[in-house]
N, C-alpha and C positions, 0 to 999 in steps of 0.2 A: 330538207338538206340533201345535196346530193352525193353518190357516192365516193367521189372523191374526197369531199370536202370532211365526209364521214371518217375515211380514212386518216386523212390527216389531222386531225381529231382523236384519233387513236392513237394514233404514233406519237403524238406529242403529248397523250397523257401515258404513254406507256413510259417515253423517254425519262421526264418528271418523275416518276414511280422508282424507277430505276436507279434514278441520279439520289434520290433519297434515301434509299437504302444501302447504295455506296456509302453516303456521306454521315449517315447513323454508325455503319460499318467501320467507319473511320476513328469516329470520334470513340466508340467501344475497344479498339483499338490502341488507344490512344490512353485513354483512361487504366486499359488493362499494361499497356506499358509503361507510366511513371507511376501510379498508384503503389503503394508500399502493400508488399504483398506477404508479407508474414509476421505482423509484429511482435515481437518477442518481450517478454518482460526482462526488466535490466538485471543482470544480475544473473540472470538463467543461466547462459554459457558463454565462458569466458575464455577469451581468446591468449594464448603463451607460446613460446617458443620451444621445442623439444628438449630434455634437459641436456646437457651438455653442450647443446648448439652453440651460445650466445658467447660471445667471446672468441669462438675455436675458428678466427679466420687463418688460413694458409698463410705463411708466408712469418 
């Protein structure tokens, strides 16, 4: 083989190496942003309005 052809032989498997670990990257990514990341058991805490609030609009 000669040396250029060696070369280019490299670069296209560096290229491929590269693009994969982007695209792993991505997908890790991806997975880590719609994945539900805390699940809580129901009932644990419960969500209310400050007391007085509800009602007290201006006007």
């Amino acid at each position: 083989m000669t040396m250029a052809g060696d070369a280019g032989s490299r670069a296209t498997r560096e290229l491929l190496l590269v693009l994969a670990i982007a695209g792993a990257g991505l997908v890790l990514a991806m997975v880590a942003a719609f994945a539900p990341w805390h699940p809580a058991p129901a009932g644990l805490v419960g969500l209310h309005p400050p007391a007085g609030a509800a009602g007290d609009a201006a006007g």
